[in-house]
N, C-alpha and C positions, 0 to 999 in steps of 0.2 A: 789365672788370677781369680781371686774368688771377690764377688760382689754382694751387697747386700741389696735388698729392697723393702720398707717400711711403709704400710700406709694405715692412718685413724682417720675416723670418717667426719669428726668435727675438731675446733680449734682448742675445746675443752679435753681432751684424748691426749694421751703423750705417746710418742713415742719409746719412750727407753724401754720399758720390757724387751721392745724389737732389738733397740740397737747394744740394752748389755747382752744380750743371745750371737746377735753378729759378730761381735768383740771375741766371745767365748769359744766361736767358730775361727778365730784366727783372720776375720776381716779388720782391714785397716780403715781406719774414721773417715779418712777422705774418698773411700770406695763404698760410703754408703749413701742411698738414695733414699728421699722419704717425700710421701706426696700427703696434702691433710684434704680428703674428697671423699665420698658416700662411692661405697662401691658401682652404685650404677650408673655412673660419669664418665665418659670417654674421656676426658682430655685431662690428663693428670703431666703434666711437665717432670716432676721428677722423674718420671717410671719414661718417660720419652727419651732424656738424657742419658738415663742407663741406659737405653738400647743401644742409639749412637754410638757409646763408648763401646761398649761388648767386640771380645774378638775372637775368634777361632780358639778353643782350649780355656776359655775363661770358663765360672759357674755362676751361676745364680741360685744365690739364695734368698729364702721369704719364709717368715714365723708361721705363716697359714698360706694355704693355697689360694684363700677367699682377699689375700691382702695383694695379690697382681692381677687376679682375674676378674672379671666381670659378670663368669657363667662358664657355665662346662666348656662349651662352644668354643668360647676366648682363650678357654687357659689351653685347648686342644691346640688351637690356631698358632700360640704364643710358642708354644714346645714345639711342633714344627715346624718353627721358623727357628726356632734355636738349634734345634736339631741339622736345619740344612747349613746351618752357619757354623755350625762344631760346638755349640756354646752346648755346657750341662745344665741343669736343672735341680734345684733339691729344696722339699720343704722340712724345715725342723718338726713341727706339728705332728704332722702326716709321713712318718717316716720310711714311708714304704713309697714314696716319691721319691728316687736320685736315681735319673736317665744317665748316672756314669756306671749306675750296676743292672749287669743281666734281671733279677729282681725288679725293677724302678722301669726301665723301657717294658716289661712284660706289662703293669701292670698301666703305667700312660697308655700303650696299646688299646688294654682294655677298658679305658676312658674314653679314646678317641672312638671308638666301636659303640661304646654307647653313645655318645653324640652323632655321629653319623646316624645311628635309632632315629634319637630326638628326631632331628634335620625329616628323616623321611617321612616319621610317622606325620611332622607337621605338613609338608608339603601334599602330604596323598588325603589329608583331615581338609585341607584347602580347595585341592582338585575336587573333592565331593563335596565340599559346602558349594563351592561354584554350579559345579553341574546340577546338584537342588535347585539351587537359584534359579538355574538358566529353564529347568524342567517349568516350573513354576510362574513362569514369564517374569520375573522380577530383574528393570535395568542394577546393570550390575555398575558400580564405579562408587571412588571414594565419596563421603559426602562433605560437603565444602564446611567451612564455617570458623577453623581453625589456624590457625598461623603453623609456619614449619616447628617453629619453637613448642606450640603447645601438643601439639601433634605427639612428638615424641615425648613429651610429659603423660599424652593419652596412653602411649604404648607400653610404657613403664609402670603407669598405673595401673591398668591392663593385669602386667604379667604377675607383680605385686598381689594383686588382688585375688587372682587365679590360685598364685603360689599358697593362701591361707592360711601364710604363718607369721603374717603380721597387722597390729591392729590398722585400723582407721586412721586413728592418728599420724601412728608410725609410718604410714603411706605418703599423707599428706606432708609429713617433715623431709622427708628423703626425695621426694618429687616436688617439694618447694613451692606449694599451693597451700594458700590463708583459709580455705572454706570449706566445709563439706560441700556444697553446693558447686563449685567446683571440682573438686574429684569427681564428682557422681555426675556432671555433666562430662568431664574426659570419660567416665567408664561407660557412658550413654552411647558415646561418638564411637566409641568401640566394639557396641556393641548388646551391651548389657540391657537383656528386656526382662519384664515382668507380664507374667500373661494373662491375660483382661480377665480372661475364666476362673481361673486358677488359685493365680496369683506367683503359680511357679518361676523362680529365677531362672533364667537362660542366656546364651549368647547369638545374636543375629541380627547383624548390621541392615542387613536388607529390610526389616522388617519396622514398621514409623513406631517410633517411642508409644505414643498415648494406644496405639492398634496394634498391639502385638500379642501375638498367641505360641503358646510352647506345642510341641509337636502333636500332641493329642487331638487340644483344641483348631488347630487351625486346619487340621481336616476337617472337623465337625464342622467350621466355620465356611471350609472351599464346599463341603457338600451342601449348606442352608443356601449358599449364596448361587450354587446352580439349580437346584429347586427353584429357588425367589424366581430365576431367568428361565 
C-alpha cells in the first residue's frame, strides 16, 4: 500500500502541491499524512502516525526528502528502520531515491556512507578538542546557565549558524527567539568566541567570553603569561 507524507513549515504554507503529486501517484486521501512544523522539530504527530500504521510491503512517499527528515543522519536512521520492517521508500523530487530499485538502495547506501563520514569526522573533531583542553589544564564540563528547553534552541542555533546558509533573522524565526541578543547569547553558550587580539571569530567553549583568544593569540598569550611568572 502506498502512503503519502506532506510537511510546510508554517500555518501560512499549504499543502496541496504535496497532496495533488500523492493523488497523481495513485495514493488514496485517507492514506495521507501531513505535519505543519520547521524542519528542525522532532515531534511532528502526523509523520508519528504514519509510522505506527506502516506494514511490511507498504511505500513511502514524500515531494522532497527534506519534508520527513531532519538531516542526513535522520533520513539515514528513518530508511533503515523501513528497510528492517520491509517498508519502501521514494521521493518524487529526488528521483533517483526508490529503495524498491537496485538503483535507489545503491545510492541510499551511498548516503548512509556519507553520514557515517559525518558521525566520525565529528566525534574524532571532539576527542581532539577535548584532549587540547585537557593538555591546556582547562576544567572541562558543560557550563550551566541554561534550561534543557534552551539548551537545545543553543544547539540548533549552533548548527544553523555553522551551516551559513541562512540569515540572522531566519535563525532567529525557526529557533523561535524575539532578539538578537538572545541568539548570540545561545551561540556564546556554544561556544562562539571573538579574540581580544584579533578580533578573529572562532569556536571554544572552554575559553571565558570577554578573554578569549584564537589559536595564534593564545600562544602568544600562554608565552607572556610564563615569562610574567
Amino acid at each position: 500500500m502506498k502512503f503519502g507524507y506532506a510537511r510546510v513549515s508554517t500555518k501560512t504554507q499549504k499543502h496541496d502541491l504535496q497532496f495533488d503529486t500523492f493523488l497523481k501517484e495513485g495514493i488514496k486521501p485517507r492514506n495521507i499524512y501531513a505535519d505543519i512544523s520547521s524542519g528542525a522539530k522532532s515531534e511532528r504527530k502526523g509523520l508519528d502516525e504514519l509510522l505506527s500504521k506502516l506494514r511490511e510491503g507498504d511505500t513511502v512517499i514524500v515531494w522532497k526528502m527534506d519534508r520527513i527528515a531532519r538531516s542526513l543522519s535522520h533520513l539515514v536512521k528513518l530508511i533503515e528502520d523501513f528497510d528492517k520492517r520491509g517498508i519502501h521508500f521514494k521521493s518524487i523530487q529526488e528521483n533517483f531515491i526508490d529503495t524498491s530499485s537496485p538503483h535507489g538502495r545503491f545510492v541510499f547506501n551511498l548516503f548512509a556512507s556519507i553520514a557515517q563520514l559525518e558521525r566520525d569526522i565529528i566525534i574524532e573533531r571532539t576527542r581532539a578538542g577535548l584532549e587540547s583542553s585537557r593538555r591546556r589544564g582547562v576544567r572541562l564540563g558543560r557550563q550551566p546557565g541554561l534550561s534543557k528547553k534552551a539548551q537545545h534552541k543553543a544547539i540548533l542555533a549552533e548548527k544553523y549558524y555553522r551551516d551559513n546558509k541562512l540569515s540572522i533573522e531566519e535563525i532567529m524565526k525557526l529557533i523561535e527567539v524575539g532578539s538578537k541578543r538572545t541568539l548570540y547569547k545561545y551561540l556564546a553558550y556554544q561556544g562562539r568566541r571573538t579574540c581580544k587580539e584579533c578580533g578573529e571569530l572562532f569556536w571554544d567553549k572552554q575559553q571565558e567570553l570577554e578573554n578569549a583568544f584564537c589559536k595564534k593569540h593564545f600562544k602568544d598569550f600562554s608565552l607572556k603569561m610564563k615569562q610574567k611568572f
